[in-house]
C-alpha positions as CSV (number, residue, x, y, z in Angstrom):
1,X,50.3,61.3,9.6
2,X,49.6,64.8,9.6
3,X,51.9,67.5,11.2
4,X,51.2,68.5,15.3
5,X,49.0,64.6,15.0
6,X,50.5,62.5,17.4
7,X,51.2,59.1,16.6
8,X,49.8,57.3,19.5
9,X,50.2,53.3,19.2
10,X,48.4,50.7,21.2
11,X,50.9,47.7,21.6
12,X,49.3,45.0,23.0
13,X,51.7,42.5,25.0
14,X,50.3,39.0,25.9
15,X,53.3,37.0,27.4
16,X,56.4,37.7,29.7
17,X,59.5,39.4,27.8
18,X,57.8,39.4,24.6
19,X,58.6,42.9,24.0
20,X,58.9,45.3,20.6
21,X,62.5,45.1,19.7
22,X,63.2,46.7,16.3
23,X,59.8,47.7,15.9
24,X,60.4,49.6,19.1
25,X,63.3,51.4,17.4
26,X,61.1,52.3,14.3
27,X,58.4,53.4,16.5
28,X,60.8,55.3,18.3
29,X,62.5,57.0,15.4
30,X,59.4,57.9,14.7
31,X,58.3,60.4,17.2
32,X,55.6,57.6,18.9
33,X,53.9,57.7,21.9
34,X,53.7,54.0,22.5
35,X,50.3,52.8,25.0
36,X,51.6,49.6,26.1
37,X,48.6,47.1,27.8
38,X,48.8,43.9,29.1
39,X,45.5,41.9,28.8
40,X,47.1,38.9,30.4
41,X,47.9,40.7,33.5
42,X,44.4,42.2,34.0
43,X,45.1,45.5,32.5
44,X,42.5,46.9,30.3
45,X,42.3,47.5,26.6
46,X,40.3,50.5,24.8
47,X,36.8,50.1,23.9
48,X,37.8,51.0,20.2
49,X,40.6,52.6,18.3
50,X,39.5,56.5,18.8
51,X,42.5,57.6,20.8
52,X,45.3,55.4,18.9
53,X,46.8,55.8,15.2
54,X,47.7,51.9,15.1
55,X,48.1,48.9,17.0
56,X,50.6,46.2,17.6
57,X,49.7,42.3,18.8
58,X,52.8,41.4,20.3
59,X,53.6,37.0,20.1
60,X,53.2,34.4,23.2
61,X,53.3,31.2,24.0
62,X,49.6,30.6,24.1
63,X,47.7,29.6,21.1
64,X,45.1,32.1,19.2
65,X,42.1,30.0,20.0
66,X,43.1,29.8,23.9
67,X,39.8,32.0,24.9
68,X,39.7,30.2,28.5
69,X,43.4,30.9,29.2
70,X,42.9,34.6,27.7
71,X,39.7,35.2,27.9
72,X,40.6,39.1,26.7
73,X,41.1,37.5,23.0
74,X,37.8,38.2,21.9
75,X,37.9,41.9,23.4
76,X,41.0,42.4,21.1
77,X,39.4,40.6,18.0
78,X,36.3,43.2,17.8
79,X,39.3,45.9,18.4
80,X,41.6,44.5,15.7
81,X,38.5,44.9,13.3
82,X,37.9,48.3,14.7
83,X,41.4,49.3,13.9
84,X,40.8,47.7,10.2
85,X,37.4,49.7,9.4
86,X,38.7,53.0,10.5
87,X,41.8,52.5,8.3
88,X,44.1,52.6,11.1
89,X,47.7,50.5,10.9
90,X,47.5,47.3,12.8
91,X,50.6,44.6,13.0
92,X,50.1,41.5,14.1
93,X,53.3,38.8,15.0
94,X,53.1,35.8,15.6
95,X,50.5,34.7,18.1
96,X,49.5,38.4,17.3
97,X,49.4,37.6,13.3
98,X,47.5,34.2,14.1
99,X,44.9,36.6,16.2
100,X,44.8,39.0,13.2
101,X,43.7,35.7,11.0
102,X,41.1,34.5,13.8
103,X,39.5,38.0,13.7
104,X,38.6,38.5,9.4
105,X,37.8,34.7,9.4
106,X,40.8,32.7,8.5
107,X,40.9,29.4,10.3
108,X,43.4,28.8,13.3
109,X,45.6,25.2,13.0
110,X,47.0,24.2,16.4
111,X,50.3,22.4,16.0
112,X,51.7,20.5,12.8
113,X,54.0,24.0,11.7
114,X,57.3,24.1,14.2
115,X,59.8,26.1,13.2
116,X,62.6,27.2,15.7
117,X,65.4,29.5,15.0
118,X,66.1,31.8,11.8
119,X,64.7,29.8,8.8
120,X,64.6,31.5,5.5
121,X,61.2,33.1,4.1
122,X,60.4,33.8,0.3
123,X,58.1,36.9,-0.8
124,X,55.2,36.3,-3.2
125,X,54.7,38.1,-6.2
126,X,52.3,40.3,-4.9
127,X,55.2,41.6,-2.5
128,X,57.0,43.7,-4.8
129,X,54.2,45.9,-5.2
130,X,53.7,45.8,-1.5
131,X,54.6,49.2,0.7
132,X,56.4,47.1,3.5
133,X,57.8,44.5,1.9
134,X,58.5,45.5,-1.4
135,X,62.0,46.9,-0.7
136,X,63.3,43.3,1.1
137,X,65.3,40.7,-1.1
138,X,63.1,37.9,-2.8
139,X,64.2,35.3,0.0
140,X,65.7,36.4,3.4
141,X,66.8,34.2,7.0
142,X,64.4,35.7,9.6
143,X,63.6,34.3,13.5
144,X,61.0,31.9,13.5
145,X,59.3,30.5,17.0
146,X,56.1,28.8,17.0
147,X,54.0,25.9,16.2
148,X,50.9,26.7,15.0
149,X,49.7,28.6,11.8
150,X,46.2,29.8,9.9
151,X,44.6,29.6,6.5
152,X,44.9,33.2,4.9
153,X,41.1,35.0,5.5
154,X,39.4,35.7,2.4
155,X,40.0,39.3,1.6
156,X,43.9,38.5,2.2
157,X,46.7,39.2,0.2
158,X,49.6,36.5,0.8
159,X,53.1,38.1,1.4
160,X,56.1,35.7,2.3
161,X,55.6,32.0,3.1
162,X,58.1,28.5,3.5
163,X,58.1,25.0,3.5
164,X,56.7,25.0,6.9
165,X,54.1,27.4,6.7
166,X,52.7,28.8,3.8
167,X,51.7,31.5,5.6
168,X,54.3,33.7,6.8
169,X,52.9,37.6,6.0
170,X,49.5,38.4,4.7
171,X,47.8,42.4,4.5
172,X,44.1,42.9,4.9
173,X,43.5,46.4,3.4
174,X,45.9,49.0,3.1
175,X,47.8,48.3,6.4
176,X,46.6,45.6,8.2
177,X,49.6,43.4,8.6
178,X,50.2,40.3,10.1
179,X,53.8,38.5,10.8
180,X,53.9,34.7,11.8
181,X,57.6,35.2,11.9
182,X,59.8,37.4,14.6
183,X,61.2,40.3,12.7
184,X,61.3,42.4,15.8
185,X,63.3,39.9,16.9
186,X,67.1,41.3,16.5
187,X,70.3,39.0,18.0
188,X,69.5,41.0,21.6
189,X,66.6,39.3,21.7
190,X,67.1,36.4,20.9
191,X,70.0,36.6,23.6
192,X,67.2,38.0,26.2
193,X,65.1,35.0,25.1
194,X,67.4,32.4,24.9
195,X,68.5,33.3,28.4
196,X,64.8,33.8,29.8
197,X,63.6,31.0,28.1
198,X,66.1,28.6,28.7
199,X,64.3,25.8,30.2
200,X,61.9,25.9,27.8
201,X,63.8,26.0,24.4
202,X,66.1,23.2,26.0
203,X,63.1,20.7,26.7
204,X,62.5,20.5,22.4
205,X,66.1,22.2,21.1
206,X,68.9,20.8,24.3
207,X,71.7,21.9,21.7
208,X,70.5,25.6,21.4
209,X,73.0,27.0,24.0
210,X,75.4,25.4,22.0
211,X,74.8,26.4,18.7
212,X,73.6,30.0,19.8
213,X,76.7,31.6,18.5
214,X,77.5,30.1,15.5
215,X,73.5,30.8,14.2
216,X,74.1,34.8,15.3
217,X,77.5,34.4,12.7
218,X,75.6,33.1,10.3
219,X,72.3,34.6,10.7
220,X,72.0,37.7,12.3
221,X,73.1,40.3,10.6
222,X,71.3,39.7,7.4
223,X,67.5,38.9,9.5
224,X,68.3,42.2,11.7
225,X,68.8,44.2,8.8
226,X,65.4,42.9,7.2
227,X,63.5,43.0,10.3
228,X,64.3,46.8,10.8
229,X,63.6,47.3,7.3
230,X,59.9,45.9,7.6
231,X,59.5,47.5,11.3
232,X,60.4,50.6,9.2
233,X,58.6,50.5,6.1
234,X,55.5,49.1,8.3
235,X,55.8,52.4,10.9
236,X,55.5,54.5,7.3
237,X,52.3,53.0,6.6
238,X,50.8,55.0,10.1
């Protein structure tokens, strides 16, 4: 980013209290101006990328082929590919990585991948040469919350993956980035959603409440510390 260019970043929220968290603090560290829009609200999104340096696809409970439900997705699909030909940084988690798939081809699997809770990831190879992930250890326990997952688009290079889905980061490009797991998810989240959500998480995981604490102990420290290290490394790559 060059000096007196302000880094103006589109962050694109599609569900209640799914907010930045440590990508947020990057951001923020950063010096960014941060555009936040709300599609599922009725609030607009730009015609193309001109006025932003990057964009973030925030997560949500709705799956990335739900065009009746959100019938902005295919709006933000010709934008993500805008961001991508103009060489601009885009990051894409969860429901927002699943979107980034849909949009350079890769096909969308509803269901059959349900993970819950911080689960452990493993980089690829191709990782360690990566400029956002290459600094993180070869396995790591990050927050994990969805159920569906993608086959990689063509022109993808495969990052991190686990036994649930093989799919856990990918890169189109030089810094198009998408996440199926929560790294901006830090224990204060988690909190927030474990609170907001509670009715929700306790229809599939009753015995969340009670085991909150004792998966922060074990957990926590070691996933917040990674997450801010890829929120970090990813905000470098604006």
């Amino acid at each position: 980013m060059s000096a007196g260019f302000s880094m103006r970043v589109l962050v694109v929220q599609n569900f209640d209290s799914e907010g930045l968290g440590q990508i947020g603090a990057a951001l923020v560290e950063a010096g960014a101006d941060i555009d936040l829009r709300r599609p599922y609200c009725g609030e607009m999104l730009p015609h193309d990328s001109d006025a932003h340096a990057a964009m973030v696809v925030l997560g949500g409970a709705q799956n990335a082929l739900d065009d009746e439900i959100c019938p902005y997705f295919p709006e933000l699909l010709d934008l993500t590919r805008d961001f991508a030909g103009k060489d601009r940084a885009v990051l894409g988690i969860c429901l927002g990585s699943q979107l980034v798939a849909r949009a350079f081809g890769g096909e969308n699997r509803i269901g059959g991948a349900s993970e819950f809770g911080w689960h452990k990831v493993s980089l690829t190879p191709a990782a360690k040469a990566d400029p956002v992930l290459g600094a993180l250890p070869e396995h790591f326990p990050i927050f994990e919350w969805h159920d569906d997952t993608f086959v990689l688009p063509e022109n993808a290079v495969r990052l991190a993956g686990n036994e649930v889905a093989e799919n856990q980061a990918f890169r189109i490009g030089r810094a198009v980035y998408g996440f199926q797991f929560h790294f901006e998810a830090d224990r204060p989240m988690v909190r927030d959603w474990s609170t907001s959500f509670a009715s929700l998480i306790a229809e599939r995981h009753p015995d969340w409440g009670d085991r909150l604490d004792d998966e922060i102990a074990r957990h926590g420290a070691d996933a917040d510390a990674a997450g801010l290290a890829i929120a970090r490394a990813w905000v470098a790559t604006v």
